[in-house]
C-alpha positions as CSV (number, residue, x, y, z in Angstrom):
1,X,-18.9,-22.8,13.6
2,X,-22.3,-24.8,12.6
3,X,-22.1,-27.3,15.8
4,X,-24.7,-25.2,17.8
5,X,-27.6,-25.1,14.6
6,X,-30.2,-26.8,14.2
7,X,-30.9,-29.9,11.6
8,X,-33.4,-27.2,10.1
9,X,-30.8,-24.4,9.8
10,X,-28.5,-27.0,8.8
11,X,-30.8,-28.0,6.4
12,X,-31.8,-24.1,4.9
13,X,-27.8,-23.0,4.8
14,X,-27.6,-26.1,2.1
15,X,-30.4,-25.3,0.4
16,X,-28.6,-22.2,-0.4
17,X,-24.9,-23.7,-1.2
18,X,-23.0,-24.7,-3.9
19,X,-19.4,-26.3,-4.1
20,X,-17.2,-25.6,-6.9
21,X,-13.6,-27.4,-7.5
22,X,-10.0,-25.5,-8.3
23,X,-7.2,-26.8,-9.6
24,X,-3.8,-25.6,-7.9
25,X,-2.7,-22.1,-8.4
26,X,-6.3,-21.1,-10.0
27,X,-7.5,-17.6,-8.3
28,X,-11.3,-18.1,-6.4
29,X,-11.5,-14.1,-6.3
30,X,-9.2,-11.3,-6.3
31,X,-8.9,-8.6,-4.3
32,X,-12.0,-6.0,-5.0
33,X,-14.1,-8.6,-6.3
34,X,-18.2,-8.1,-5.1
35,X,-18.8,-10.6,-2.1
36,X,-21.6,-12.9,-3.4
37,X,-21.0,-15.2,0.1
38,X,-18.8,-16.9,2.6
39,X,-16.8,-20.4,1.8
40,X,-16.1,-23.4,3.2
41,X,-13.3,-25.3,2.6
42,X,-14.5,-29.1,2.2
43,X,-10.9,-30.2,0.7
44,X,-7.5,-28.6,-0.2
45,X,-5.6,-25.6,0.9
46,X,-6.4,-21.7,0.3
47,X,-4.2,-18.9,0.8
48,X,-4.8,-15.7,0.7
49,X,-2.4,-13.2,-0.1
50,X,-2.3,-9.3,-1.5
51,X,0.0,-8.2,-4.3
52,X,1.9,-5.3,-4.7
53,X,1.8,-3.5,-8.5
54,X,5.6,-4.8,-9.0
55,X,4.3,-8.5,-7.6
56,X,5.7,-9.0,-4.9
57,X,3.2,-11.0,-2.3
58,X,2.5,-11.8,1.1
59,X,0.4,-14.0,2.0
60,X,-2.0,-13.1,5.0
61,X,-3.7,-16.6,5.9
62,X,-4.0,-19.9,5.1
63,X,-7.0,-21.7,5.0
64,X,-7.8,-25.1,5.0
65,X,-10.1,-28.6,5.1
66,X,-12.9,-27.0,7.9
67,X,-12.2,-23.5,7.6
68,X,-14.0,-20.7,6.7
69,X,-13.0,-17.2,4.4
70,X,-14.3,-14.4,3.1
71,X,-16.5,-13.4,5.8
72,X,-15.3,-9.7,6.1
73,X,-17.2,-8.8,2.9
74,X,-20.4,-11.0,4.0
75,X,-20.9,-9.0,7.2
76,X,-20.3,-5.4,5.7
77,X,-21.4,-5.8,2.2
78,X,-18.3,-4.9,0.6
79,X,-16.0,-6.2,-1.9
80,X,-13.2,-8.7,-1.1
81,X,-9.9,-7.3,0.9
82,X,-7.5,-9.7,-0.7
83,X,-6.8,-12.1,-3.2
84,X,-7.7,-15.9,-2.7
85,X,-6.0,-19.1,-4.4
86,X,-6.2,-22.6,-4.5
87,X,-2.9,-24.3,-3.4
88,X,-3.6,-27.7,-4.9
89,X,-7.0,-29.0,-5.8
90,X,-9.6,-27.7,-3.4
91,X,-13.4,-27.6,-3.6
92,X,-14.9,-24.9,-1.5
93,X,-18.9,-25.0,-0.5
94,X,-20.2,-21.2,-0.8
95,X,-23.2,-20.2,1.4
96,X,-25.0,-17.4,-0.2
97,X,-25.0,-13.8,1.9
98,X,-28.6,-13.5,2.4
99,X,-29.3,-16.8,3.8
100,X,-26.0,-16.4,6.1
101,X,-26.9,-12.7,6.8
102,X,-30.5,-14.4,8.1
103,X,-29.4,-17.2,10.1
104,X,-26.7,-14.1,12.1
105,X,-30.2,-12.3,12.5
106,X,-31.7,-15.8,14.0
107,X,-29.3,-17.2,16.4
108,X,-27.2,-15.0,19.0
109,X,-25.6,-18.2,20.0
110,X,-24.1,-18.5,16.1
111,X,-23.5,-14.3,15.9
112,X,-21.1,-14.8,19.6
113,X,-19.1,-18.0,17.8
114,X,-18.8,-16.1,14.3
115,X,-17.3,-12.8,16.4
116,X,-14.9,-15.5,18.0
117,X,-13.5,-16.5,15.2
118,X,-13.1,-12.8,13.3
119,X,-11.4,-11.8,16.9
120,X,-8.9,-14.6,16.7
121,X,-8.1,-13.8,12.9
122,X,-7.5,-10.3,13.8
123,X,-5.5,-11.2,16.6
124,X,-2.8,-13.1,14.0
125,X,-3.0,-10.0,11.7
126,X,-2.1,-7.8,14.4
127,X,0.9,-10.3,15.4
128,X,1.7,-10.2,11.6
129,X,1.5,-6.7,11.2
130,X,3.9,-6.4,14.4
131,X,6.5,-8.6,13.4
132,X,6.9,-7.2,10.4
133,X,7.3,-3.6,11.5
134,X,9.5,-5.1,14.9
135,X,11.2,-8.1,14.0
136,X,14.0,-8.2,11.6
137,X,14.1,-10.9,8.6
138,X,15.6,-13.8,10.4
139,X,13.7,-13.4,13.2
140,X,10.3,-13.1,10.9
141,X,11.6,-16.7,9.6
142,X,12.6,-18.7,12.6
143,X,9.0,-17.6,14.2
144,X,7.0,-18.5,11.1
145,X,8.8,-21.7,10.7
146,X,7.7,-22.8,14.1
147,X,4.4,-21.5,14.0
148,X,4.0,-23.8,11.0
149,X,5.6,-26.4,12.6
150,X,3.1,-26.4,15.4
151,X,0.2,-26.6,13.0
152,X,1.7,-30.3,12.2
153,X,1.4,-33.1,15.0
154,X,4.7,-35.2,15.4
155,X,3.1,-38.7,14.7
156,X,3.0,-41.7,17.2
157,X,6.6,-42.0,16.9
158,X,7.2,-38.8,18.2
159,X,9.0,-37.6,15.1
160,X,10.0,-34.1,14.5
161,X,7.1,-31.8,13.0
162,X,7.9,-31.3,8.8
163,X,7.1,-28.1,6.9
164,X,5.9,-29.0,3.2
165,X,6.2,-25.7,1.9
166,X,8.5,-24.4,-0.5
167,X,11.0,-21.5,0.0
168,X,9.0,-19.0,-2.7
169,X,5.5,-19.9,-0.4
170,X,7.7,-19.0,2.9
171,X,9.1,-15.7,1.7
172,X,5.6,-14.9,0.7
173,X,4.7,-15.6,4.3
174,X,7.2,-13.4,6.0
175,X,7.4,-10.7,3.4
176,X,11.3,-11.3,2.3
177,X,13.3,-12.1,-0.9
178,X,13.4,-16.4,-1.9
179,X,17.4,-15.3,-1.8
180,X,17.1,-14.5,1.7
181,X,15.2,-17.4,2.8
182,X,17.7,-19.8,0.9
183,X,20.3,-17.9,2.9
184,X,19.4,-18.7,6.3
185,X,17.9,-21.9,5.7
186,X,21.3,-23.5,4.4
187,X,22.7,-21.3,7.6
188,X,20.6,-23.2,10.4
189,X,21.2,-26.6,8.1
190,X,24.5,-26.2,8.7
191,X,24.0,-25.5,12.4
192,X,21.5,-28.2,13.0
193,X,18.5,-26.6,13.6
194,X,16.6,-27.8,10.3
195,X,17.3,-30.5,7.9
196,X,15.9,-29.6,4.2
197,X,15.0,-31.2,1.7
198,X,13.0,-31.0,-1.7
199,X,9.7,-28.8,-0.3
200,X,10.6,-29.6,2.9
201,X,11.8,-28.6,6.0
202,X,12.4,-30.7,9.5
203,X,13.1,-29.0,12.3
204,X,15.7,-30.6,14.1
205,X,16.1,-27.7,17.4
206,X,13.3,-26.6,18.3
207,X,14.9,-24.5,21.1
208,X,17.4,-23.2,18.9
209,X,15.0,-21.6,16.7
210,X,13.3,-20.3,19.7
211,X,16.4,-18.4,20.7
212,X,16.7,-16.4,17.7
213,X,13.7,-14.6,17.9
214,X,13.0,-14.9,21.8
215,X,16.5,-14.6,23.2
């Protein structure tokens, strides 16, 4: 997002920065919290999720080292639209609204890259929002796990791509039960498609997970 600035612009956004660290599982705002600025993660993993009142979650994104969140309620002004949490220790560099509200106002170059970025995160929550009204749960689950799988690269040895989530994280993700996800993991174990282990999940047939959800 910052490639295009200036060393001065560079140099006023940090000026007007601080960085705070979380341990894992510790909440950086919840939902309906005022917006004091946007954040950028320098290390760890963020994910942000809403809660129902009976706890059940879903997690909407997941943000990590590079990445940038919060930036609905910098832009309008009003107060965060979901929860936010640290999945293991993070530290997160927050640039203060008014100074990032002045460089928008300042470079039309940085304005057309920020709207990038909100279109393409829009895009995934209209693909979320439409698999979970269209797709039924095992189809939700064999998409998501290779849409995380494709977030990992292979290695040099051309290995197959490994999921470090757990099973409560993934039924967070696709909006079902841990029972459920147990279920048809030890299903497509048992048919080869995935190996799993402790936190972990390989996926052995990449085609055959394919075919579920795009016959």
């Amino acid at each position: 997002m910052f490639d295009a600035l200036s060393d001065g612009d560079i140099g006023l956004l940090l000026d007007n920065t601080h960085s705070k660290k979380y341990v894992a599982d510790e909440v950086i705002f919840f939902k309906g919290d005022p917006t004091t600025g946007m954040m950028a993660v320098v290390s760890g993993c963020v994910q942000i999720r809403i809660v129902s009142e009976d706890g059940k979650q879903l997690v909407l994104n997941t943000m990590r080292e590079g990445e940038m969140l919060g930036e609905i309620g910098v832009l309008d002004g009003g107060d965060r639209t979901a929860d936010a949490v640290a999945v293991e220790p993070t530290e997160l560099l927050t640039i203060d609204r008014r100074a990032f509200l002045d460089l928008i106002n300042r470079n039309p170059g940085f304005s057309m890259t920020l709207m990038e970025i909100l279109c393409s995160r829009i895009r995934g929550t209209s693909e979320q929002a439409e698999d979970l009204a269209l797709l039924d749960l095992r189809k939700r689950l064999a998409k998501k796990l290779l849409s995380l799988a494709g977030e990992k690269s292979s290695g040099p040895d051309g290995g197959k791509a490994i999921i470090g989530h757990s099973q409560q994280d993934l039924a967070s993700m696709v909006g079902i039960t841990r029972e459920s996800i147990n279920k048809h993991l030890g299903a497509w174990a048992k048919d080869g498609l995935i190996a799993v282990s402790r936190n972990e999940i390989e996926i052995v047939d990449e085609q055959g997970l394919r075919d579920i959800f795009e016959p």
